[in-house]
C-alpha positions in Angstrom: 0.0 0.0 0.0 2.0 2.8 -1.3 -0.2 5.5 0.4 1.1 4.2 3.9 4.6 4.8 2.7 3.7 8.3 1.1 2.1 9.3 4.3 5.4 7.8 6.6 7.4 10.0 4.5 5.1 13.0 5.0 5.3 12.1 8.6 8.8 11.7 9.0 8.7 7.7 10.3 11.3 5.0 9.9 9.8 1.9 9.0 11.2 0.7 12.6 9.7 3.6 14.0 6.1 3.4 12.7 6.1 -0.6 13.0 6.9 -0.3 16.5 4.4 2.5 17.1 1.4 0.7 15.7 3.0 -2.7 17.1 3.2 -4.4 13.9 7.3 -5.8 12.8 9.8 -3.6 10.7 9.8 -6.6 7.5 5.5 -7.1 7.9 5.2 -3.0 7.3 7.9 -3.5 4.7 5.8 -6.0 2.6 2.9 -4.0 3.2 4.3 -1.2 1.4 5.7 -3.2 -1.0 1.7 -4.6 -1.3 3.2 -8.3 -0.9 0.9 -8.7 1.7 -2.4 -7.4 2.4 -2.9 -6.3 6.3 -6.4 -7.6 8.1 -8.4 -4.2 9.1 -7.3 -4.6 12.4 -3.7 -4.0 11.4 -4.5 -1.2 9.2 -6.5 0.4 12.0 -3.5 0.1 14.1 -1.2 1.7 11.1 -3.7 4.3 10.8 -3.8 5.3 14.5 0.4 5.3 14.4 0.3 7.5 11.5 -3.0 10.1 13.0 -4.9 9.6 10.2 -8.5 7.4 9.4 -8.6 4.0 7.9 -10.5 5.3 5.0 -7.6 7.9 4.0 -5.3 4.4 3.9 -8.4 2.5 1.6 -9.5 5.0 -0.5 -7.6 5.6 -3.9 -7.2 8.8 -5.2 -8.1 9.6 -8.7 -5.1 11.1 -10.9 -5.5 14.1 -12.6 -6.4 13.6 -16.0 
């Protein structure tokens, strides 16, 4: 999910730093980024709450400019 890395970025997180926050490991945050794997809502509510935003600003897609 490339919008959680985007928003880390923004936020100024490690990896390591926003994987122990939302209590979640460094390389399971790593392949969720990388969308190997696909976090259970419980996870991404925990994500979410590390990072001060809403589940829905992690699900929804934003359209691109066309």
């Amino acid at each position: 999910m490339k919008i959680i890395k985007n928003i880390r970025k923004k936020k100024g997180f490690t990896q390591k730093a926003l994987a122990l926050k939302a209590g979640i490991s460094r390389s399971y945050l790593c392949e969720i980024e990388q969308g190997y794997k696909q976090p259970s809502l419980a996870t991404l509510s925990k994500i979410a709450m590390a990072l001060g935003v809403s589940e829905a600003t992690l699900l929804i897609k934003k359209k691109e400019a066309v």
